[in-house]
N, C-alpha and C positions, 0 to 999 in steps of 0.2 A: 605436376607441382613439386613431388618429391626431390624428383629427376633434379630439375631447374635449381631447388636450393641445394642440393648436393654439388651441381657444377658452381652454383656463387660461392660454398664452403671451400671447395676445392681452389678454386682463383684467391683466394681470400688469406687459405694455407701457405698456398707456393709464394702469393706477394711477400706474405710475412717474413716467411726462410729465406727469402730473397733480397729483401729490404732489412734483413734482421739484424746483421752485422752493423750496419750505415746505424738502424733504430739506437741499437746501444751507443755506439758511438756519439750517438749527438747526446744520449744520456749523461754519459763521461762525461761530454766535456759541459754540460750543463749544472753539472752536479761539481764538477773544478770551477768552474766559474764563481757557482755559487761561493763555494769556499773561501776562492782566491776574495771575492769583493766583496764578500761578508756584510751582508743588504740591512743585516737585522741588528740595529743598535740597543746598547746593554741598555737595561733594565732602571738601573741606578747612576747615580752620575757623582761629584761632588763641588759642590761650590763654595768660595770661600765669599766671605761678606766683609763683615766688618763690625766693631764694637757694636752693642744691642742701643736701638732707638736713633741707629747714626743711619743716612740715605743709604747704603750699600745694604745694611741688613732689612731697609723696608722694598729695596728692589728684589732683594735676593727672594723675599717671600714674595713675590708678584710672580717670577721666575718658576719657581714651583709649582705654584698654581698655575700657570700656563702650561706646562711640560705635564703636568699630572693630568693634562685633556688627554694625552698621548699614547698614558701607559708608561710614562718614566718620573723615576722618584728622584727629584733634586735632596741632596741629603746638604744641609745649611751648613758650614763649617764659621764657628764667628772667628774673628781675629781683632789683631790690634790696630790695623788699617792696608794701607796701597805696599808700602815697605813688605809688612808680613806678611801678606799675597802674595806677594814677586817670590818670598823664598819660597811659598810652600810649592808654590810650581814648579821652582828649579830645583825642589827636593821630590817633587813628584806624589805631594799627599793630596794632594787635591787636580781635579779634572781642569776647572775653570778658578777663572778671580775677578774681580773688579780691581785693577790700577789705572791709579793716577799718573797724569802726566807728569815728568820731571822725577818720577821714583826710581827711575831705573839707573842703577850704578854703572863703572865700567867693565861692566864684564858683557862684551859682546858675545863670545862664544860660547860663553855658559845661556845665554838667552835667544842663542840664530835659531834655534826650534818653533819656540812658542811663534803662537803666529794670533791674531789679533782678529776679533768681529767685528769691528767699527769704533768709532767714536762718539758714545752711547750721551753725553751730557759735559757739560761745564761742572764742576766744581770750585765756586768763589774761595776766596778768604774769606773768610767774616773773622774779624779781629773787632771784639765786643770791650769793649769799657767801660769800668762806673763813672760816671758824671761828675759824679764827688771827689773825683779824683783830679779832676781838672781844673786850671786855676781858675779863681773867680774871675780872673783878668781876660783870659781867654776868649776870641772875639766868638760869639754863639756857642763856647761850649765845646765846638769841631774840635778833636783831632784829623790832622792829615797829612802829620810829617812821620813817619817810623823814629826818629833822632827824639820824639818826646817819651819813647818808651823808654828811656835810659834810665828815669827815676821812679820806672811804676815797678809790679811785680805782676810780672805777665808768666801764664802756663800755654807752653807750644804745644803740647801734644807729647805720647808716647810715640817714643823712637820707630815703632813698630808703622806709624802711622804718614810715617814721610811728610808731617807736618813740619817737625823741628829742623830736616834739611832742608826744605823749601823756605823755613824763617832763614835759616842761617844764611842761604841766598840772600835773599834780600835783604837782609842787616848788611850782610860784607859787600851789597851795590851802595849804602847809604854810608859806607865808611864806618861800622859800628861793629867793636871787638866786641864779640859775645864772654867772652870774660868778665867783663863791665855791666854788664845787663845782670837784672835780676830774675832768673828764667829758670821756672819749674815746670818738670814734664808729667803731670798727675793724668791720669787717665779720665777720662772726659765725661763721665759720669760727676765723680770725685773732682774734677777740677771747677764744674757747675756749681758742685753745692758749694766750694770754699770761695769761689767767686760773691754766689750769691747771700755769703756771708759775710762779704766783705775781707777775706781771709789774702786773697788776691786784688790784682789791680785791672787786669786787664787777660783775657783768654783768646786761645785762636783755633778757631776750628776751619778745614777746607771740606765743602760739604757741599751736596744741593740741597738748592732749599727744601728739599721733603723730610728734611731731618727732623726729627721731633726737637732737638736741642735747640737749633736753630728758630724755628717756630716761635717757639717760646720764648726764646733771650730778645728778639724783633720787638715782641710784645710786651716785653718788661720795664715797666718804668723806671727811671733812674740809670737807663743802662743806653749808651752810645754805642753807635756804629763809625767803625775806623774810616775813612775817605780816602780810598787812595788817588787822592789830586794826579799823579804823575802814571797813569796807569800805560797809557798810550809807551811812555818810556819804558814801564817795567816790559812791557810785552816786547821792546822791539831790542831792549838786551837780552830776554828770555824768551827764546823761541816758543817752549812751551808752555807760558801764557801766553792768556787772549784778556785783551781789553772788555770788559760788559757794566753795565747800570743796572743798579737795582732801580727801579722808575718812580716814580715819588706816587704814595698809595699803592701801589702794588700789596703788598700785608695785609693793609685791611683801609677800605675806601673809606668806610663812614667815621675813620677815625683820623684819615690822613697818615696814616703809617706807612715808608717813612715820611716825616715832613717835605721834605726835596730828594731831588735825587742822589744818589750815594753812587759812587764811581770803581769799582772793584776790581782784582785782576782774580782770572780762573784757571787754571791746568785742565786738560780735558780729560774725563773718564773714558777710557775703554774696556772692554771684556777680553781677556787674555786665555787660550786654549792650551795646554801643555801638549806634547808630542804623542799621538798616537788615538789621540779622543776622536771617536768614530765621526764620519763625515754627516753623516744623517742625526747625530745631536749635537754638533755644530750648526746645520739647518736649521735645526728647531730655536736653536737660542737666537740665531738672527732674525727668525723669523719674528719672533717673542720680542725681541729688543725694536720692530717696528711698530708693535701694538704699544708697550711701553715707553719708549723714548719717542716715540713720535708725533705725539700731541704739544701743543702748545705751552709754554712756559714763561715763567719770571723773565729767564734770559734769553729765550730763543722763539721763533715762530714756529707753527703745526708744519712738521714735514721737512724741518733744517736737521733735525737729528732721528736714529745716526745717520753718520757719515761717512767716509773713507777720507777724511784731511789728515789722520794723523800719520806720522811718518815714523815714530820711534819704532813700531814692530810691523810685520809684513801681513797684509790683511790675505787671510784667508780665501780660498776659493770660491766656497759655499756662501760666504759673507759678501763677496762681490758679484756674484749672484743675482742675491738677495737684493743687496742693495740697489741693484742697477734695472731688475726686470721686476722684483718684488715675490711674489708666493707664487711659483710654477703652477702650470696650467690643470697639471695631471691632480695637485692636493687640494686645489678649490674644491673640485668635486668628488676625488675619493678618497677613504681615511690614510691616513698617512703612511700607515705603517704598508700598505698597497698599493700607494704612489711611489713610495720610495724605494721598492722592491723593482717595479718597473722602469723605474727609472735610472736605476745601475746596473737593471740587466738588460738595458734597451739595447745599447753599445757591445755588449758581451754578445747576445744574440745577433745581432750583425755578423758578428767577426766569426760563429758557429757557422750562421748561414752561405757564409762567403766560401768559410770549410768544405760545408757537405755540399754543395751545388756542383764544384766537380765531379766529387765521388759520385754522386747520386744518377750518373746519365751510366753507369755500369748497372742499376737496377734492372731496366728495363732488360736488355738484353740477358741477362742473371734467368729473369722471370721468364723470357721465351726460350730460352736453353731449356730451363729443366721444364718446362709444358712438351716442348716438341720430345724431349730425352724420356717420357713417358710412351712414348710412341717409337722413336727411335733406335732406343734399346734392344727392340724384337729383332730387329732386320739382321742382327749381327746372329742369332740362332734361324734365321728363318733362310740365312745365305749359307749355314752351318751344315741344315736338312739337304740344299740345294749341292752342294757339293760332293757332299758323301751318297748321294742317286748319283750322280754321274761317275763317280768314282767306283760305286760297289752296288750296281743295281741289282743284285742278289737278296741287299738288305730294304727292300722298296716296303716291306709289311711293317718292319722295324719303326722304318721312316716316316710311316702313315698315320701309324702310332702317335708317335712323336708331335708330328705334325698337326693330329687331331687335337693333344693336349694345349699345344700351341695357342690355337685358334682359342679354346678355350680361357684361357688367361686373356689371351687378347679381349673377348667379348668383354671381360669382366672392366678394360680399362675405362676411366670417367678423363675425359678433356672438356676444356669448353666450347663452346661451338665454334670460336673464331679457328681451333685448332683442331675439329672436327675431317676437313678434307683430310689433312693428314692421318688420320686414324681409321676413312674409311680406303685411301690408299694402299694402308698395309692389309686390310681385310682382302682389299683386291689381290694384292701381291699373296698372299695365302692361299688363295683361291688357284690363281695360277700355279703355284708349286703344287698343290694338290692335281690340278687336272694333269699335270706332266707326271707326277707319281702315277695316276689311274692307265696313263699310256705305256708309260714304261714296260 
């Protein structure tokens, strides 16, 4: 029994020494691989949102809370809106944003980087007005021309929020010099309350409806909703609106809120990635953006969003993905951060494997060299004995000597059995130069 695990220690040694070069080697390049595709995404991340109580900052908290199943801390950054997203990306203080469609200025090249998770939601206009403000003459009270803003005192939005250039659009398709217009840009908390002081005439916010603002102004008595009669037109001069209805009750059934249907134009939200934010929390936010955007809505049915229809930035890899086959097979059933490790080094190990499988057919032959070279080695002293008897049979006692030593190193060698005959060969070959020594 001894015997037997000292010959499997033995095979077991020599595979090693043998196959040792090759073992590190796939280590290397395992250990470079790792490196190069760096599986393990950071810890922390940062996201821009948007003014407190507005939709961007009630998704960005849903966000976090999905990511924080993970092991990754979404760190909330608020802002002023879609405009001040786009810089902070192109200045690089944050990872992700929420923009609006239509926010993006001309600077292509400053923006060929960023690349895009979908197109997460509409965001309407709602252009809210007091009632009271409308002539008594007016037939139902409706506004639905933008040309009657000319006499009200309407707040667009802070600059930061790409509301007030998206107004200015639309006023210069209506023929209407913002000069002439009474338009203050108070920040949206602040422009709520002087509204609903009557301080203003009329406000605009671009928002989904999950906005608390929103919510609220819907349900406020005395306060109208803008109609955009002509929405079909706005969409088909601006690419990036979309035609949608607000459906009549939608708000709230038992109250009939709104009375009929209301006709709106919306820019689409997307989630925008700056350059370099690891691939595997790109996954994650798309993945998150399917549990969240994906249900059912005011504007849209369970499963329309997101999408990949927008075209202002280049949709992402992981995002088309995502979108196309949904949550990979591997993260259904293992935690993530274990799927997503095998699953960037699945490809990496291929291209190892494809490496060592040449190399790897010089093991074998490695491994019977030095077994047989354990046996081998003798024959060079044992033809060494042989030579110098025929050369100087004077020294035959010398040689006997010698020879006995021989033998005895030999007894001492361990092979394993498949390499056995050779080991009791050279015994025989011993034997013989002995009996020609005893003749001599």
């Amino acid at each position: 029994m001894a015997k037997t695990l000292r010959d499997a220690l033995l095979s077991l040694r020599e595979l090693l020494v043998s196959g040792g070069p090759l073992l590190l080697l796939a280590l290397a390049l395992l250990l470079g691989a790792y490196v190069w595709l760096d599986p393990t995404p950071p810890r922390r991340v940062t996201l821009a949102t948007g003014p407190e109580q507005s939709a961007y900052a009630e998704f960005g908290k849903l966000y976090a809370q999905t990511l924080k199943l993970h092991g990754i801390e979404v760190a909330l950054r608020p802002s002023e809106g879609a405009s001040d997203n786009l810089r902070l990306l192109r200045e690089g203080q944050v990872d992700l944003a929420f923009v609006q469609g239509g926010s993006r200025e001309a600077r292509v090249g400053e923006d060929a980087a960023l690349v895009s998770l979908g197109s997460l939601f509409v965001e309407p206009v709602w252009l809210f007005y007091r009632l009271e403000s409308i002539p008594k003459a007016s037939p139902d009270r409706r506004m639905n021309a933008l040309p009657a803003l000319s006499r009200l005192r309407v707040n667009v939005g802070t600059a930061g929020s790409g509301v007030p250039t998206l107004m200015g659009a639309l006023f210069e398709a209506n023929h209407m010099e913002t000069t002439s217009l009474r338009l203050t840009q108070l920040e949206q908390t602040a422009a709520t309350v002087a509204f609903l002081n009557g301080e203003i005439d009329a406000l605009v916010f671009a928002s989904a409806p999950e906005s608390l603002m929103v919510q609220m102004l819907l349900q406020t008595p005395g306060v109208g909703l803008f109609d955009f009669a002509q929405n079909e037109a706005y969409s088909r001069r601006m690419a990036f609106l979309t035609p949608v209805t607000l459906p009549r009750g939608v708000v709230d059934l038992a109250r009939d809120l709104p009375p009929q249907d209301v006709r709106l134009v919306a820019p689409t939200t997307t989630l925008l990635a700056r350059p370099g934010v690891h691939p595997a929390v790109l996954q994650l936010f798309s993945q998150a953006s399917l549990q969240i955007h994906g249900k059912a809505g005011w504007f849209n049915r369970a499963g329309e969003f997101p999408n990949a229809t927008s075209a202002e930035f280049p949709l992402s890899r992981e995002a088309e993905r995502n979108l196309r086959n949904g949550v990979p097979l591997l993260q259904r059933y293992l935690p993530f951060s274990l799927a997503n490790l095998m699953e960037r080094m699945w490809l990496a190990l291929g291209l190892i494997v494809a490496i060592l499988l040449p190399l790897s057919r010089v093991v074998p032959p490695l491994y019977q060299f030095r077994m047989r070279s354990r046996v081998f080695r003798w024959y060079g002293q044992l033809r060494d004995i042989e030579d110098r008897m025929a050369r100087s049979p004077e020294t035959v006692d010398s040689l006997r000597i010698e020879l006995q030593q021989l033998q005895e190193r030999v007894q001492k060698i361990t092979v394993p059995l498949s390499y056995a005959d050779e080991l009791y060969a050279l015994r025989n070959h011993i034997d013989m130069v002995r009996a020609k020594l005893f003749t001599a």
